[in-house]
C-alpha positions in Angstrom: 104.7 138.0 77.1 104.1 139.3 73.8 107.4 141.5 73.7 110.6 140.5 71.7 112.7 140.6 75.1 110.5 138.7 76.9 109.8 136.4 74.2 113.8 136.0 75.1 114.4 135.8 78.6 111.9 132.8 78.9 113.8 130.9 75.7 117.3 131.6 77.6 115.4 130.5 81.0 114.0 127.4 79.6 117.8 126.6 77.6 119.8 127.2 80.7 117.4 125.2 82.9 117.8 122.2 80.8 122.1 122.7 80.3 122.3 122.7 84.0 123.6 126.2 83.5 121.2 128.0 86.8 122.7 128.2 90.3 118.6 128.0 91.5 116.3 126.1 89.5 113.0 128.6 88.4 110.9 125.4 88.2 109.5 122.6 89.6 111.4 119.5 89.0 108.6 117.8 86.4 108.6 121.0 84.9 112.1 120.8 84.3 111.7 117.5 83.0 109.3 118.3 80.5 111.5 120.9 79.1 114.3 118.8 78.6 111.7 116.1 77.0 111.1 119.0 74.6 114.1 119.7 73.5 116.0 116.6 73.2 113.4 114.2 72.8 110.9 116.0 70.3 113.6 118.5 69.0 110.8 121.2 70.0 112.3 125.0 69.6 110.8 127.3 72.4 111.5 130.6 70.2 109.2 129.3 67.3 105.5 128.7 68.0 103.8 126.3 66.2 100.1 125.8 66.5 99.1 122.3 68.1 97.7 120.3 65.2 94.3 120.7 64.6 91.9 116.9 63.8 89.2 116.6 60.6 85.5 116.5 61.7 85.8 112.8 60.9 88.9 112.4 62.8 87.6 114.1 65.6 83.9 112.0 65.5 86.2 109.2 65.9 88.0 110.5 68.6 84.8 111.4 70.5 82.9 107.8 70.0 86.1 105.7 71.4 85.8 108.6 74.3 82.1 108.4 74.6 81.6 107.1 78.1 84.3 109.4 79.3 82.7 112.1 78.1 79.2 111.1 79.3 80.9 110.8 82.9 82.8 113.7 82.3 79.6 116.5 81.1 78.1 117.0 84.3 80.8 117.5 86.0 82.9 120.0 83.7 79.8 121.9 83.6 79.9 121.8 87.5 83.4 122.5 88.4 83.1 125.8 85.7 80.4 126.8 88.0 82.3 126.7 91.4 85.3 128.3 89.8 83.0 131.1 88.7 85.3 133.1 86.8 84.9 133.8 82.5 88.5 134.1 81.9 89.1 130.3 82.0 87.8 126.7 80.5 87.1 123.6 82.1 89.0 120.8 79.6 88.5 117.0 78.6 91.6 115.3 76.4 91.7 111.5 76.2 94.8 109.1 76.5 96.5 111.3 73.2 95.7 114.3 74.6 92.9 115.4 72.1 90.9 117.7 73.4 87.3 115.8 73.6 85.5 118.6 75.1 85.5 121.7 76.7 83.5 124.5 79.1 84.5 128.3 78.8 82.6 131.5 77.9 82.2 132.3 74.2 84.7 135.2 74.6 87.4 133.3 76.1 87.0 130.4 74.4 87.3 132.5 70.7 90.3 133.9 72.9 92.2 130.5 73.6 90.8 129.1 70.4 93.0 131.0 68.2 96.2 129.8 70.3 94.5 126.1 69.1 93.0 125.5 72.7 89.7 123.9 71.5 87.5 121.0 70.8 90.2 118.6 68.1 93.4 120.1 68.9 96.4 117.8 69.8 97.8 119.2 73.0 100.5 116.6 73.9 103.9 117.6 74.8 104.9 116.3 71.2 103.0 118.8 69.4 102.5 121.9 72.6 105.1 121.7 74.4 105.0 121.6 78.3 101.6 122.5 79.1 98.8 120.7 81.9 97.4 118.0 79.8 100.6 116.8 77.9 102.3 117.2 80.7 100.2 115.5 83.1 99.9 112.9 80.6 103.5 111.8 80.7 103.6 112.8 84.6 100.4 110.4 85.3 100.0 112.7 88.5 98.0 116.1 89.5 100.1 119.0 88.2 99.8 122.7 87.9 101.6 124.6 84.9 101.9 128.3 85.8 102.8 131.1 83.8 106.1 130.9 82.5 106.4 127.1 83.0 105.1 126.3 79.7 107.5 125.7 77.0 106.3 127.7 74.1 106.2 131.4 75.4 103.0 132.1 73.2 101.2 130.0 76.4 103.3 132.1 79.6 100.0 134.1 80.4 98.1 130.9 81.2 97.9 128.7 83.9 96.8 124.9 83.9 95.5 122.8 86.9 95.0 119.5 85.2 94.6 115.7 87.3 95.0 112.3 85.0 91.7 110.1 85.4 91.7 106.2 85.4 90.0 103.6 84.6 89.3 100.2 86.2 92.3 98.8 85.2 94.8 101.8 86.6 94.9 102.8 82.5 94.8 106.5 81.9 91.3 107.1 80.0 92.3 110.9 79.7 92.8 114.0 81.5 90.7 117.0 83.4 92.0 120.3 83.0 91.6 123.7 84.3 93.3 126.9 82.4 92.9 130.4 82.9 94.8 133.4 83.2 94.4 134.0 86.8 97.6 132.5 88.3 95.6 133.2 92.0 93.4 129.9 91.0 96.3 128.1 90.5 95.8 125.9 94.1 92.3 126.3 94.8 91.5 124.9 90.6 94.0 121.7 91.2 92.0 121.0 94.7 88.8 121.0 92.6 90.0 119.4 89.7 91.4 116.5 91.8 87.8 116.2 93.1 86.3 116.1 89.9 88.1 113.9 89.1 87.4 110.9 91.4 83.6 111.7 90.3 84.7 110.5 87.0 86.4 107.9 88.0 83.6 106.5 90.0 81.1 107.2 87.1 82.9 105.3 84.7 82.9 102.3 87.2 79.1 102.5 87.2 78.5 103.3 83.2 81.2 100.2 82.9 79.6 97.9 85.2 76.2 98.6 85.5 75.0 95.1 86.1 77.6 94.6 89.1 77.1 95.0 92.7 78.4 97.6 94.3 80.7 98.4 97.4 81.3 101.6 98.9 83.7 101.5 101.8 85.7 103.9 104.2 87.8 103.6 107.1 85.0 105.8 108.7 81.4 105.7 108.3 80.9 109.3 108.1 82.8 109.1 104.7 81.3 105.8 103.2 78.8 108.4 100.7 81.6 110.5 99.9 84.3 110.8 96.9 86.7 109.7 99.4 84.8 106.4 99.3 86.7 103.1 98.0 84.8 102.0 95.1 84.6 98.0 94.0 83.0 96.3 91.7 81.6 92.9 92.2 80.2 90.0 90.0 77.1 88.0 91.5 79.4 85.3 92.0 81.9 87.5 94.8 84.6 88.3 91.8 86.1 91.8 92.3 85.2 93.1 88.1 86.9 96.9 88.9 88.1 98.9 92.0 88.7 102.9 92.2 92.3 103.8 92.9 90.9 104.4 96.9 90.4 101.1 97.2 93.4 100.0 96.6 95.0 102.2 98.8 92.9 101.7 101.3 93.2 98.0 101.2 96.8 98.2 100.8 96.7 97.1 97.0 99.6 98.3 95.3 98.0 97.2 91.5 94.6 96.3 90.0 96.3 93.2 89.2 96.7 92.1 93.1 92.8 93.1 93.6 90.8 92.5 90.8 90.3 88.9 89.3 90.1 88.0 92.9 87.2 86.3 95.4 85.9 89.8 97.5 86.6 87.3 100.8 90.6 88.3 99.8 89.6 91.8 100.5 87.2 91.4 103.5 86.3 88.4 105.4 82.9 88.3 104.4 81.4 87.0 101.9 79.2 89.2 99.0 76.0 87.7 100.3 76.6 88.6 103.6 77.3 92.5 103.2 74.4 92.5 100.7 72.4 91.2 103.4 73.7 93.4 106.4 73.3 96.3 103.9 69.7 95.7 103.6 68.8 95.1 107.0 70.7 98.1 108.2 69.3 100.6 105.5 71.8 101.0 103.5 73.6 102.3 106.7 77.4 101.7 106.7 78.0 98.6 108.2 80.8 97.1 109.7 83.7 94.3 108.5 87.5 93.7 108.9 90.2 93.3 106.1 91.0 90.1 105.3 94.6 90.2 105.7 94.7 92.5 109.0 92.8 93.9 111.7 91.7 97.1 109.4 87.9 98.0 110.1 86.0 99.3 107.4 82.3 100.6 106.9 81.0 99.9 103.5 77.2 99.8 102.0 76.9 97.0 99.6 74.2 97.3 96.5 72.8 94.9 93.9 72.1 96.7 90.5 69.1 98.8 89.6 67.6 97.0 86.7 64.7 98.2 84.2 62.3 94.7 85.8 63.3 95.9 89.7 62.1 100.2 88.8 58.9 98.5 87.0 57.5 96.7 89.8 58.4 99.4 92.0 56.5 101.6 90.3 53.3 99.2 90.4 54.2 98.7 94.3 54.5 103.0 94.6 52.3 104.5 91.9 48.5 104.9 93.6 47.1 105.3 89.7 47.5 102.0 89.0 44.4 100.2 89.8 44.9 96.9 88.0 47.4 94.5 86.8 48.2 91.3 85.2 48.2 88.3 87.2 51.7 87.9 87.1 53.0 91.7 87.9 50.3 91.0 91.3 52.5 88.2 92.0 55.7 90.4 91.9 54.3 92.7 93.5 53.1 90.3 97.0 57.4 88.8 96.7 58.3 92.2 96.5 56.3 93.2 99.6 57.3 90.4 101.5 61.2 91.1 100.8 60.6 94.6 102.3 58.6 92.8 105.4 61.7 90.3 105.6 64.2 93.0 105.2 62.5 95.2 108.4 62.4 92.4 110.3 66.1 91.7 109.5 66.7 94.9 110.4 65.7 94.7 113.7 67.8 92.0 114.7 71.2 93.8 112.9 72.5 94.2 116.4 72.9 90.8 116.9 75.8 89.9 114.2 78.1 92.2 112.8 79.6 90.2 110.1 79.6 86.1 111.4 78.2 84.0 108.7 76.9 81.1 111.3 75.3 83.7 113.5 73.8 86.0 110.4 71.9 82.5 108.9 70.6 81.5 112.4 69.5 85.2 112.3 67.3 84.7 108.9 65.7 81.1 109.8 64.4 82.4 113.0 63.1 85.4 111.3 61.4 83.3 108.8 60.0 80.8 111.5 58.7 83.0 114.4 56.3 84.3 111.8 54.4 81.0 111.9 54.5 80.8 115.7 56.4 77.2 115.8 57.8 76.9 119.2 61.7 77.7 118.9 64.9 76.0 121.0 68.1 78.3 121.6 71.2 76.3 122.1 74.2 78.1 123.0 76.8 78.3 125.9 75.9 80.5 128.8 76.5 84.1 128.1 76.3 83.8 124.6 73.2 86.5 124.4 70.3 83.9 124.2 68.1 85.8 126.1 68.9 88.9 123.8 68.4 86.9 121.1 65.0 85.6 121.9 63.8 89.3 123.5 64.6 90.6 119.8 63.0 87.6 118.0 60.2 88.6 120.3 60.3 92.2 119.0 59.4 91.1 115.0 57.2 88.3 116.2 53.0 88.4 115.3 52.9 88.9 119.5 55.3 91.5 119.8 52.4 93.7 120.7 52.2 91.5 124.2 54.7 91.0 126.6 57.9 89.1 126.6 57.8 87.1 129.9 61.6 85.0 130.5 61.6 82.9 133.3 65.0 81.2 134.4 64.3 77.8 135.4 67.9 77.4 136.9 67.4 80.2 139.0 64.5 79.6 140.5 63.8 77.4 143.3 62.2 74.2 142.8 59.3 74.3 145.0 58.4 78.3 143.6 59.1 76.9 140.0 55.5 75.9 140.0 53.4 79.2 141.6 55.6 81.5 139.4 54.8 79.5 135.6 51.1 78.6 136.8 50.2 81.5 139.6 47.5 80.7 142.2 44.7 82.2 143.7 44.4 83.9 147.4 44.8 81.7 150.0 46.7 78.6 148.4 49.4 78.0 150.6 51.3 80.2 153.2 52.9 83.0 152.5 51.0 83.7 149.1 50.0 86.7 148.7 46.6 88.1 149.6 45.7 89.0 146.5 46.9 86.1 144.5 48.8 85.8 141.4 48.9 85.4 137.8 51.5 83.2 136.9 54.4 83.7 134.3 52.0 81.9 131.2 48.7 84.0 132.0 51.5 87.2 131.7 52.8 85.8 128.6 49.0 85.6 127.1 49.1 87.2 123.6 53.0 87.6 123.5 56.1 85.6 124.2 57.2 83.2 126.7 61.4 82.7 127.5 62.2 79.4 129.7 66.1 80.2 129.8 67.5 77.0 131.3 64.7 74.7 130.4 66.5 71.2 130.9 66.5 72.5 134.6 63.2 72.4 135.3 61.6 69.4 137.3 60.1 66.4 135.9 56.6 67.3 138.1 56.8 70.7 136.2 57.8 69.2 132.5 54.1 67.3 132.4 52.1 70.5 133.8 54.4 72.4 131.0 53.2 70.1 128.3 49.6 69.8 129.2 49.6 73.4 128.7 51.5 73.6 125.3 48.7 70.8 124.1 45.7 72.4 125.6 46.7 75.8 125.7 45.0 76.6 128.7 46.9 76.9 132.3 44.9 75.9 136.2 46.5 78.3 138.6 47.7 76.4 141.8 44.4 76.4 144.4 41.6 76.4 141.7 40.0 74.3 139.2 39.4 77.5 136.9 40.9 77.3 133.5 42.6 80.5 131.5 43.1 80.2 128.4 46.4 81.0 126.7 48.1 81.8 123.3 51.8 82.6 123.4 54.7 82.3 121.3 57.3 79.5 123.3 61.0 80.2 123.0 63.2 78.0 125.2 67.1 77.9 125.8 69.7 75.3 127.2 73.0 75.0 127.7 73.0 71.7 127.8 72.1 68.7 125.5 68.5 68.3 125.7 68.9 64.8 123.5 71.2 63.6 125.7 68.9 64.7 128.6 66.2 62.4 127.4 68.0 59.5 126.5 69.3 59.4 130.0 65.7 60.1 131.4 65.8 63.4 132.4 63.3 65.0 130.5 60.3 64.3 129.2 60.8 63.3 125.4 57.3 64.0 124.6 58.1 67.8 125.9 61.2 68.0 123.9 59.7 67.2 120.9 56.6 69.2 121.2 59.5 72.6 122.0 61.5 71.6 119.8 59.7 73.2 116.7 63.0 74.6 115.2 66.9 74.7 116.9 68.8 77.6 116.9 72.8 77.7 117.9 74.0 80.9 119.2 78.2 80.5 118.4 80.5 80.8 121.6 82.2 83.7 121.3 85.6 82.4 120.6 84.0 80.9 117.0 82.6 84.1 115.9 84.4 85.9 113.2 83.2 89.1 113.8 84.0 89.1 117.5 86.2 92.7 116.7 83.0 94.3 115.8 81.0 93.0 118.4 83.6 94.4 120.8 83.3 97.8 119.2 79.4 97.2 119.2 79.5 97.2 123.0 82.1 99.9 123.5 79.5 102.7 121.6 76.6 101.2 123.6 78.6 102.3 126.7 79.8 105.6 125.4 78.8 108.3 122.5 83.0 108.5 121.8 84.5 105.3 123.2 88.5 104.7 123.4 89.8 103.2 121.0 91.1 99.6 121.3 94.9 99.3 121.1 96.8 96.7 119.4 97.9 94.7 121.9 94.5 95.3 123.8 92.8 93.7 120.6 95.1 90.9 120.4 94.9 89.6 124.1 90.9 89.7 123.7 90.8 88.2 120.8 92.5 85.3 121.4 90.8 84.6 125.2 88.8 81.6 124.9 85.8 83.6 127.2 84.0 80.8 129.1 81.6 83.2 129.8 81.1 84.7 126.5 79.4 88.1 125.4 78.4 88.5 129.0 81.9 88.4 130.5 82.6 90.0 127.2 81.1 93.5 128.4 81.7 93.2 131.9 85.6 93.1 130.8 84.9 96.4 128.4 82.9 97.7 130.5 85.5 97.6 133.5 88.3 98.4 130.8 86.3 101.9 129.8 85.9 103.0 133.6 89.6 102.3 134.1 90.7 103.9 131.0 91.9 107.6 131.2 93.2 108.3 127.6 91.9 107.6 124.0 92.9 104.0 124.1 92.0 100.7 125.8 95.3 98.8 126.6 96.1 95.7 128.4 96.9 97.5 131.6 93.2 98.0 131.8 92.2 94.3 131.0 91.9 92.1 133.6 95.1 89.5 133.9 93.4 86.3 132.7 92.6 87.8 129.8 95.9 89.5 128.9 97.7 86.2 130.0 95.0 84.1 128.0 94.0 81.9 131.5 90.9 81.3 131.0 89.8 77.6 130.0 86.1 76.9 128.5 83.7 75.0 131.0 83.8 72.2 128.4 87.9 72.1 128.3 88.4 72.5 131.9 89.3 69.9 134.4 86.6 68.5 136.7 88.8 69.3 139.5 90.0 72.4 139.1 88.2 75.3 140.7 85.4 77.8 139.0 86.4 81.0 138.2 84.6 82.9 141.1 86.5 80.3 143.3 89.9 81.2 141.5 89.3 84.9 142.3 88.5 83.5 146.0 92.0 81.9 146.3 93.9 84.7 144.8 97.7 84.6 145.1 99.7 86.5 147.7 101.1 88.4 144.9 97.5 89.9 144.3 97.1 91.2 147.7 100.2 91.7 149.1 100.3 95.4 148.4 96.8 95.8 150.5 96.7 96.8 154.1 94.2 95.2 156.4 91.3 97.6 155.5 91.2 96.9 151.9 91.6 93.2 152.7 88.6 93.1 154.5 87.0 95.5 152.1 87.8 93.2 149.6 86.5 89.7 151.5 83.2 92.2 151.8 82.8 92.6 148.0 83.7 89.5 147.2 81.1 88.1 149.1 78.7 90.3 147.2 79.5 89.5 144.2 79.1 85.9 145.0 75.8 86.3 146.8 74.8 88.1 143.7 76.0 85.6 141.0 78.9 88.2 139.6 75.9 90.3 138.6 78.0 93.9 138.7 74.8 95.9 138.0 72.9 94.8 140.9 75.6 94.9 143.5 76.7 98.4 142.1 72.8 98.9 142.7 72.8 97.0 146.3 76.0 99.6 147.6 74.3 103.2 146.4 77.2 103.5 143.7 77.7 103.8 140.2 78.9 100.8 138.0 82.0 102.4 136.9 82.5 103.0 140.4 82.4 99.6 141.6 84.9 98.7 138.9 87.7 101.1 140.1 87.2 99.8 143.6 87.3 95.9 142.5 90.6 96.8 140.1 91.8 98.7 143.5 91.1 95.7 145.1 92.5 93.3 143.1 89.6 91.2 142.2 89.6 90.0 139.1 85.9 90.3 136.8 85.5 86.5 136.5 82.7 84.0 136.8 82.2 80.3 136.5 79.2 79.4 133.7 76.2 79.7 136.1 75.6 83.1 136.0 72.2 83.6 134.8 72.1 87.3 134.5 70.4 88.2 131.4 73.4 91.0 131.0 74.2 89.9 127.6 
């Protein structure tokens, strides 16, 4: 507008907007705002330009050293966003909290162009001194604004239009503002979409310039946006105190001030501890890994990092660098820790799908990766169906013998007088019904890898001497010869039950129980684990690439079921819930009654008299089968029976009929049998 008359239809526009005197508004109500600011706060006139004040070299010097970190944080990314915008009639601009322009990326043409209007590098551009315009506006505003055209105050400025976002620091204090102007009022949308990006890059850079020496935490609702802008940020002490958080981590934590967040222990944001996600972190790659918010049932992904220090890229670089030939004593030194940090860290990583966030669970994880390095014979202690044979299969799969095979023999399964032929073997011909060939026993398998006695204070006294002659001499006499093999295995061993208590009451071998009983491991039931959530999303994606979600009520029933049977009965529920499940969600229609009523009692809390839980399904109520006709009752007593004759094991009676698991678990909901077992299933399922 460089005519007289149009000089005055934007004054009169601008006057009548602020005396109320319009039928329909021309603005946008922070426009309007700003206008009336203008004129009654800073006695601005829009029909006399002046030229925004202009600093002194020194001034200005000033200006730029308190700003210096915002402008380092702030370069790369000007210089980008000018770039993707790609057009020479506008500048990319940087003011700080007074709205001085700090710095600034345009074309020489346009920026000698805007530079004579005092748009450049020192000028004052708040809406004291330039009226309504992007920064000063967005200044007072403290939100993403556009300024378009004729919105600005001073007419001299209606033939540009200004995209500008505030940007914060870690304290929720504006540190100064990103701006876009041009005369292209077409950009207008697609700039402040940019800018807005931008602009959470500089926020997160100034987080890392700030706190260099912190650890970090990146975290999204969804993994897929854990290395993205859209990232929460945090900033963490080595002692777990919160030091900064980006303005998406609050929100996404439900934070409604840096005040409520930062000061605080990280456990008041998640319920684990720094430690821990530095450790999961590690172990997973630097994958996003899983954990809950500490106040709700919120799951996050986050990838937790320890600072990048000048002593950690030195050693790295003797570690990498093939040039270097020789160095000092001490830098040798490093260099073995460091190489056996990355050997504990693989191995770590391989067992990552054991825990997803339990503290007890993750250090039982690191001493048995630390102790089946030096083969010392290992006892797992742990409920059944807490996942002992899972655990000792993966502590096989980091072992020195994970190379050989892992053998697991379940000593409560087995019966007593095949106990014997099936650890030792025998030749042809030892007793009837061998086979004609003979047989290597479980041990002689095991030779060179790892041996699993699952229920070990079942075995029989005979047995426990054989066992330990073995572990002393390590050499085994199959049954029917006087020929020695001998034998080197790594010996993991699992209970239920209190092995101690076994001895003291004479039922196994003390000598035996001290010669397994290298190290003890305790596997958490279920209902102690605090990261039982996760481990029920865990098995949901093992089942399917895009599992249903689980609903709220659905996660409330299972998490507070005491699960006698643990992470066994654990996925046979899940598993049964996702073949009965037809939407997007898991509810408690597809959970089986005992756990949405919370039945079930724990072996150790129920009473000696009442029934097991495979009896209980037995003596269902009338109410459960009323509704079936005498087909599916007998039907029913039919499956029943097969589930019991096959230890609740749904795999292998799915396997025994010809049908599909998911199958089986329609027909037993249709059925009305509920997916229960008492604690002696001994399928390795979990």
């Amino acid at each position: 507008m460089s005519s007289l008359a149009d000089i005055d239809t934007h004054v009169r526009e601008v006057l009548s907007t602020v005396n109320h005197q319009l039928a329909t508004r021309p603005t946008s109500d922070s426009v309007a705002q700003s206008w009336a600011r203008c004129l009654n706060e800073f006695r601005l006139d829009p029909a006399r330009f002046v030229t925004p004040p202009i600093l002194t070299q020194q001034e200005l010097a000033a200006r730029r050293e308190a700003a210096s970190d915002l402008i380092a944080c702030s370069k790369l990314e000007m210089t980008t966003l000018y770039q993707q915008l790609a057009d020479p009639e506008l500048a990319v601009v940087l003011v700080d909290p007074e709205g001085v322009i700090v710095h600034q990326v345009s074309s020489v043409p346009f920026g000698e162009a805007i530079g004579a209007d005092g748009l450049r590098v020192g000028a004052l551009w708040s809406e004291r001194e330039a009226g309504t315009n992007g920064m000063g506006t967005c200044l007072v505003e403290r939100d993403c604004l556009a300024v378009c055209q004729h919105e600005h105050f001073y007419s001299r400025y209606t033939s540009l239009t200004c995209s500008a976002a505030p940007i914060f620091d870690d304290r929720g204090v504006i540190a100064g503002v990103l701006d876009v102007t041009s005369r292209s009022k077409l950009l207008q949308q697609h700039s402040l979409v940019l800018v807005g990006m931008s602009r959470q890059m500089i926020e997160n850079r100034l987080i890392d310039a700030r706190y260099r020496h912190a650890n970090m935490i990146h975290f999204h609702s969804r993994p897929e946006f854990v290395s993205t802008l859209h990232a929460g940020k945090l900033a963490v002490s080595d002692s777990g105190v919160v030091l900064a958080a980006s303005r998406s981590a609050l929100f996404q934590l439900d934070f409604r001030s840096h005040t409520e967040l930062v000061g605080k222990r990280i456990e008041e944001a998640f319920n684990s501890s720094l430690e821990d996600m530095i450790a999961r972190s590690i172990r997973g790659s630097f994958h996003p890994v899983t954990v809950y918010s500490a106040n709700a049932n919120n799951r996050f992904f986050l990838v937790a990092q320890t600072p990048r220090d000048a002593a950690t890229s030195a050693t790295r670089i003797l570690m990498t660098d093939p040039t270097v030939r020789d160095v000092s004593p001490g830098a040798r030194n490093r260099t073995v820790k460091q190489r056996d940090t990355r050997e504990q860290t693989s191995r770590l990583d391989k067992l990552s799908h054991l825990e997803f966030g339990d503290p007890g669970m993750a250090s039982q994880i690191q001493l048995a990766a630390r102790v089946i390095q030096r083969k010392i014979p290992i006892i797992l202690k742990g409920q059944t169906g807490t996942g002992k044979e899972v655990f000792a299969n993966a502590l096989h799969s980091i072992s020195p013998n994970c190379a050989g095979a892992f053998v697991a023999v379940n000593c409560a399964s087995l019966p007593e007088n095949l106990i014997e032929s099936e650890l030792f073997g025998y030749r042809a011909g030892a007793f009837t019904g061998a086979q004609r060939e003979g047989r290597r026993g479980k041990i002689v398998q095991a030779n060179g890898g790892t041996l699993f006695l699952d229920e070990i204070g079942d075995m029989p006294m005979a047995l426990q001497a054989r066992l330990l002659r073995v572990l002393e001499e390590h050499e085994v006499t199959p049954l029917g010869t006087e020929n020695t093999i001998k034998v080197d295995f790594q010996l993991i061993s699992a209970s239920h039950r209190n092995l101690m208590e076994l001895v003291q009451t004479g039922q196994f071998r003390e000598d035996l129980y001290y010669r397994l009983n290298g190290i003890e491991l305790n596997l958490p039931a279920l209902r102690d684990r605090a990261d039982a959530l996760a481990l029920m999303q865990h098995i949901l994606e093992s089942e399917l690439d895009d599992p249903p979600a689980l609903s709220a009520e659905a996660q409330h029933a299972l998490l507070s079921y005491a699960w006698p049977g643990n992470i066994r009965q654990l996925r046979h529920v899940l598993q049964m819930a996702v073949a009965l499940c037809d939407g997007a969600e898991i509810r408690c229609s597809h959970l089986p009654a005992e756990v949405v009523h919370g039945t079930g009692a724990s072996p150790a809390t129920r009473p000696s008299g009442a029934p097991s839980m495979v009896q209980a399904a037995h003596l269902a109520d009338d109410a459960d089968t009323s509704a079936l006709n005498a087909i599916q009752l007998k039907e029913r007593e039919t499956v029943l029976a097969l589930l019991d004759e096959h230890r609740w094991n749904v795999s292998n009676v799915a396997k025994g009929l010809g049908i599909s698991r998911n199958t089986l678990y329609r027909k037993m909901h249709r059925l009305h049998i509920r997916l229960s077992h008492d604690g002696s299933d001994p399928s390795p399922e979990a």
